[in-house]
C-alpha positions in Angstrom: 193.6 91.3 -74.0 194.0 88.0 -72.6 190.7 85.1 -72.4 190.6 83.5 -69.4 188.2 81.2 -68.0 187.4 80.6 -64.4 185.1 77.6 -63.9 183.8 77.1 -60.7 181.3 80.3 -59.6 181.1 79.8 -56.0 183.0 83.0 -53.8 186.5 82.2 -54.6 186.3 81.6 -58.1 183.5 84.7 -58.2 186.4 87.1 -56.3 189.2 85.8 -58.9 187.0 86.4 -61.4 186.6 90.2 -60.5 190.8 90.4 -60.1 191.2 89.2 -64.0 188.5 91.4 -65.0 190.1 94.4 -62.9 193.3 93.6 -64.5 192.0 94.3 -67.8 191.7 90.3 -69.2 188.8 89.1 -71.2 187.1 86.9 -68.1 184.2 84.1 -68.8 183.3 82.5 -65.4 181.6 79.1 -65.4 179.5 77.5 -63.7 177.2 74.3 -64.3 173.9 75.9 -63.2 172.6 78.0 -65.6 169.9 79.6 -63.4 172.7 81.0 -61.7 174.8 81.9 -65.0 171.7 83.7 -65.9 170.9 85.9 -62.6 175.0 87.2 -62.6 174.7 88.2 -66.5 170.9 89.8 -65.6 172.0 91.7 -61.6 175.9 92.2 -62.6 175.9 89.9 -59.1 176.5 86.9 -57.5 173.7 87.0 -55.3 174.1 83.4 -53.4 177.8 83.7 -52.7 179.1 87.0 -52.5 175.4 89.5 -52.4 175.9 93.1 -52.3 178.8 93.0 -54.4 178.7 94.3 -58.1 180.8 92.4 -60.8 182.5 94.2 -63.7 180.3 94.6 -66.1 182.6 93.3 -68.6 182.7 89.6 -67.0 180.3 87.5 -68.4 178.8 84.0 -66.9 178.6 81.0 -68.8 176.9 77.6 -68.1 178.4 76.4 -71.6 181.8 74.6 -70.5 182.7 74.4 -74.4 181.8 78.1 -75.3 183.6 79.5 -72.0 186.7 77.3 -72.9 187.1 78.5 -76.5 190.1 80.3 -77.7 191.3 81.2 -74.1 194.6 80.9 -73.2 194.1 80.3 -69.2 192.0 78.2 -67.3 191.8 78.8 -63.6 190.4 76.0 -61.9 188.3 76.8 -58.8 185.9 73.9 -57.4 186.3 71.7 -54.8 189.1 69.2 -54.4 186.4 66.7 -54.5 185.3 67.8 -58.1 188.5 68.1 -60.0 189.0 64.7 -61.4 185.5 65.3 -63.0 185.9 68.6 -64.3 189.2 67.6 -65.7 187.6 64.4 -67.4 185.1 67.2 -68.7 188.0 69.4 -70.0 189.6 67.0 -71.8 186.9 66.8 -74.4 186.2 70.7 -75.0 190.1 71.9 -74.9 191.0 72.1 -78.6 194.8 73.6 -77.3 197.4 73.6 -74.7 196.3 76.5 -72.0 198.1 77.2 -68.7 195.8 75.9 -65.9 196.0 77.9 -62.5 193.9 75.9 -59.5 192.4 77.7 -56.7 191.8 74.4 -54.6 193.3 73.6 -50.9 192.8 69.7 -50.6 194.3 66.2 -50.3 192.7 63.5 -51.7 191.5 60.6 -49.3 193.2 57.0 -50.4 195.3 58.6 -53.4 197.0 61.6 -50.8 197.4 63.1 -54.3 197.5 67.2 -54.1 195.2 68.5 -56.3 198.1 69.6 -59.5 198.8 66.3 -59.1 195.5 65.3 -59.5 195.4 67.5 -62.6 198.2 66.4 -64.1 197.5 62.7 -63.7 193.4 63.4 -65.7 194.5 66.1 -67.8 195.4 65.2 -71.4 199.0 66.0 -72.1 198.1 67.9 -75.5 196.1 70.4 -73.5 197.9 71.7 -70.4 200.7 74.0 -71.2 201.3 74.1 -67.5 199.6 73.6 -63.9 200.1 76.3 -60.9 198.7 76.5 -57.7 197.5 80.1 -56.1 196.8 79.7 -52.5 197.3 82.1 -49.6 195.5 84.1 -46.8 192.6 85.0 -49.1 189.2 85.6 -47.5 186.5 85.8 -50.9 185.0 88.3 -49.4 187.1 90.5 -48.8 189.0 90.3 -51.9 185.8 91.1 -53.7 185.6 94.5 -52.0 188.7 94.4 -53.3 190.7 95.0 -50.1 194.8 94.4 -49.7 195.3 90.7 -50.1 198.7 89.2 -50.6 199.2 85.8 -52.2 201.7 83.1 -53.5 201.3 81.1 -56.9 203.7 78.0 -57.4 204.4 75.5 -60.1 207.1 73.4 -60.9 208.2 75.1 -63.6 208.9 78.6 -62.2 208.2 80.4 -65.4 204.6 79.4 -65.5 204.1 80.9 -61.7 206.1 83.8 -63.0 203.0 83.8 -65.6 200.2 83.4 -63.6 201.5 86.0 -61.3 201.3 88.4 -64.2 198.0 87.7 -64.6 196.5 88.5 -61.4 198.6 91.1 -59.6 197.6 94.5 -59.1 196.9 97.3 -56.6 195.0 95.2 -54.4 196.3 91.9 -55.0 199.7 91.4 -54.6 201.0 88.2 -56.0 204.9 86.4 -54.8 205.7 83.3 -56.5 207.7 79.9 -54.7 209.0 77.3 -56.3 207.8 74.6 -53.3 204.6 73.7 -55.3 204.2 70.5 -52.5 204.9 72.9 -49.6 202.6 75.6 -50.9 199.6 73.0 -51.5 200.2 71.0 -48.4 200.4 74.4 -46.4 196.7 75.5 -48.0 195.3 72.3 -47.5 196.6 71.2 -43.7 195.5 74.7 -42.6 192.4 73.8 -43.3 192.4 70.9 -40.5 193.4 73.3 -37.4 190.6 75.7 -38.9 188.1 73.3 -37.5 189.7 72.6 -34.6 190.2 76.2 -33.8 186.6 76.7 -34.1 186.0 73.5 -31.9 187.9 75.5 -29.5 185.9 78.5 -29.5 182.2 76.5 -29.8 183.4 75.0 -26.4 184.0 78.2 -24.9 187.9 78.0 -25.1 189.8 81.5 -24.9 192.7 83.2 -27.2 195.4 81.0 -25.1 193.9 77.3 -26.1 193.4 78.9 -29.7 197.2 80.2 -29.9 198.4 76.9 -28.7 196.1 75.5 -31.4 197.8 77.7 -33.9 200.9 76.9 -33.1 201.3 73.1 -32.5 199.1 72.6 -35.5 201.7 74.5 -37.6 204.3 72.0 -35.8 202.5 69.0 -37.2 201.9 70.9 -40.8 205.9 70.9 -41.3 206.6 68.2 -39.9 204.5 66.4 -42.8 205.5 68.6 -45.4 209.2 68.2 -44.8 208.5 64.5 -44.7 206.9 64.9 -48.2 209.5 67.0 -49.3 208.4 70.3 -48.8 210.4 73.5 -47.7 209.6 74.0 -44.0 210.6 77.6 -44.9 207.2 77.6 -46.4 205.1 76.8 -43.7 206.4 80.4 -42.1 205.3 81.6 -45.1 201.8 83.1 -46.6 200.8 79.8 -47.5 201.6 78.5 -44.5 201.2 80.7 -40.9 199.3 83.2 -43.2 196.7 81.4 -44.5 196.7 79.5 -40.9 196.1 82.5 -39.2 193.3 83.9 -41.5 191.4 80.7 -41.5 191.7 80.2 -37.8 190.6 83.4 -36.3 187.9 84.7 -39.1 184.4 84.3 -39.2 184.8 84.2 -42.9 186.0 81.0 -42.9 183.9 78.4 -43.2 185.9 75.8 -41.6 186.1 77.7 -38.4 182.2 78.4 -38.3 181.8 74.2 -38.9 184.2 73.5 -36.1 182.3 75.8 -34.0 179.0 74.7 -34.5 181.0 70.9 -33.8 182.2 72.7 -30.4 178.9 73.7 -29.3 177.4 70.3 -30.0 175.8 70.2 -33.5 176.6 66.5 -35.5 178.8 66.4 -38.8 176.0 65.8 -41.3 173.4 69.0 -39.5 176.5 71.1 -40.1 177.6 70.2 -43.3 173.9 70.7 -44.6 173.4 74.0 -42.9 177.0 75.4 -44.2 175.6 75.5 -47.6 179.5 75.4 -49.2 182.2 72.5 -49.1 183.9 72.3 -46.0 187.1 71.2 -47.6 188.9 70.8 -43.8 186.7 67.5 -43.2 187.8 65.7 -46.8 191.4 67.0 -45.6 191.1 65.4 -42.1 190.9 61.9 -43.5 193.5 62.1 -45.8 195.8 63.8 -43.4 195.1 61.0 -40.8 196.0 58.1 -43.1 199.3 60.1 -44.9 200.7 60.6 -41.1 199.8 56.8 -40.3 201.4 55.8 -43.6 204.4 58.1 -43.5 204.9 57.4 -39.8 204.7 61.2 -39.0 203.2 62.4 -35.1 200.0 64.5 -35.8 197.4 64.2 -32.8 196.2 67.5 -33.3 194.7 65.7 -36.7 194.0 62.6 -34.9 191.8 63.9 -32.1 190.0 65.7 -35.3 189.7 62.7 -37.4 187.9 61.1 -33.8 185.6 64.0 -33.2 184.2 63.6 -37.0 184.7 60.0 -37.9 184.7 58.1 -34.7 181.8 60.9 -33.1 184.0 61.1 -30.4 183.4 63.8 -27.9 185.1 67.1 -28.8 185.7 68.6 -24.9 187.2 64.8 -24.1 189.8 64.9 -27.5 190.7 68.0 -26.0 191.4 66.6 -22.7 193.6 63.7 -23.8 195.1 66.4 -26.3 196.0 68.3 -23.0 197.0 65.0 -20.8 199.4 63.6 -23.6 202.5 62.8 -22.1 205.3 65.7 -21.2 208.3 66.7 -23.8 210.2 69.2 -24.8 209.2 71.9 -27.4 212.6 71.6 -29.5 211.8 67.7 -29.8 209.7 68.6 -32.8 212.2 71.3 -34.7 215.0 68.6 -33.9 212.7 65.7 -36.1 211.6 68.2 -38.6 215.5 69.1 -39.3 216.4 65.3 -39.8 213.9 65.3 -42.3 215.6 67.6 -44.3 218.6 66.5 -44.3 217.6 63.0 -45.1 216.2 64.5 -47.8 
């Protein structure tokens, strides 16, 4: 029986949680309220994230970062992309011995444009990390904790430790592939994340299925073209992590970027939405570091722009739609043809 620990106890890391337990492994999930850590152990639930669903008895919660660390040989890493750094600093000092470390996380660092393995492997002390993989995908919490068909893809760039983390968490229900583009599999998860909002700015204004499809699919233009200017695989992008989880996040009412673009689209400000969401909307950290890694890397992205106006410059969302929509003609194939220089510059 393998230990694991999953710290972060929100829906995500509460739904991987349940898969490791499923799978048979020895699961402690953290999380840093211990009113919380108590009301899972007492109801077998996590009542404010994912209610009416009942946990394995076998998984235990901890508030303890030390006690749900000890002796495990896996540490999944689910919190914000905000948070890492910290809980990294934190793990330093309560990791007695390399563990593989699996991140659940879909963001991009503002300032830094560091992904977040990259943010791991920059704060985590080399003694302790036997290895960093990213899990990302179309993945809906929710329906991964009723334990519905979900298909995934973990990356690293060391191929055997994805090959490891796959092992860990595939089973009936959750069917796990592995890619060895760890920046094109974060940069997909994260960018997605941006055309969530927008999507859902489309919708709050009233928008049908053809502005949304259009939304879809220029937004995935301007994901690959920054990932292949990164380095990435563009073959990812038409991949899960890519058009899968772009598709999920886009179109669900699960996702809680969509339901904060739509509140944007039917007039609510940044802050009223943010509070009333309750969760981190990671799409809005995303945003900003999108817009200054396209500025910096020279890479066409007004999809992202017109966002990064409508929640940092309070522009108004119907008017970034309508210079979106009056932007001067091309031709479709322009973008495939600057995408392909990338790669072979590369």
């Amino acid at each position: 029986m393998t230990k694991i620990a999953v710290l972060g106890a929100g829906s995500w890391g509460t739904a991987l949680a349940m898969v490791l337990a499923d799978n048979g492994h020895e699961v402690r999930l953290w999380t840093h309220n211990k009113e919380q850590a108590a009301d899972i152990n007492a109801t077998n639930q996590n009542r404010r994230y994912l209610p009416e669903v009942t946990l394995p008895k076998d998984l235990i919660a901890y508030d303890d970062m030390k006690k749900a660390v000890e002796d495990v040989t896996a540490i999944v890493l689910v919190v914000p992309s905000k948070a890492t750094r910290e809980i990294c600093e934190k793990l330093n000092k309560v990791v007695s011995k390399p563990v593989i470390f699996i991140h659940g996380a879909k963001g991009i660092e503002p300032d830094t444009f560091y992904r977040v393995s990259v943010i791991m492997e920059k704060t985590l002390d080399k003694h302790i990390s036997n290895g960093i993989v990213a899990l990302s995908g179309p993945s809906h919490a929710e329906e991964v904790s009723k334990r519905h068909p979900t298909t995934v893809t973990v990356s690293s760039n060391v191929i055997e430790h994805a090959e490891h983390a796959q092992d860990l968490f595939i089973n009936k229900n959750f069917r796990v592939y592995t890619s060895p583009d760890l920046i094109g599999v974060e940069l997909g998860g994260a960018l997605k994340n941006i055309i969530a909002l927008g999507a859902g700015i489309s919708d709050g204004l009233g928008y049908g299925d053809n502005a949304k499809a259009a939304l879809i699919t220029r937004g995935l233009a301007e994901i690959t073209r920054l990932g292949a200017r990164m380095g990435a695989n563009p073959l990812t992008f038409i991949g899960l992590t890519g058009v899968g989880d772009l598709i999920v996040t886009c179109t669900s009412v699960h996702s809680r970027n969509w339901k904060a673009g739509h509140m944007l689209g039917q007039g609510a400000k940044l802050d009223d939405v943010l509070e009333s969401m309750g969760m981190v909307v990671e799409g809005v950290r995303t945003t900003k570091a999108a817009f200054q890694l396209a500025i910096l890397q020279k890479v066409e992205m007004p999809i992202t722009a017109g966002l990064y106006d409508v929640l940092f410059e309070n522009k108004d969302p119907k008017e970034v739609v309508d210079q979106l929509m009056s932007r001067v003609r091309r031709h479709e194939m322009e973008d495939l043809s600057s995408i392909m220089e990338d790669i072979y510059k590369g």
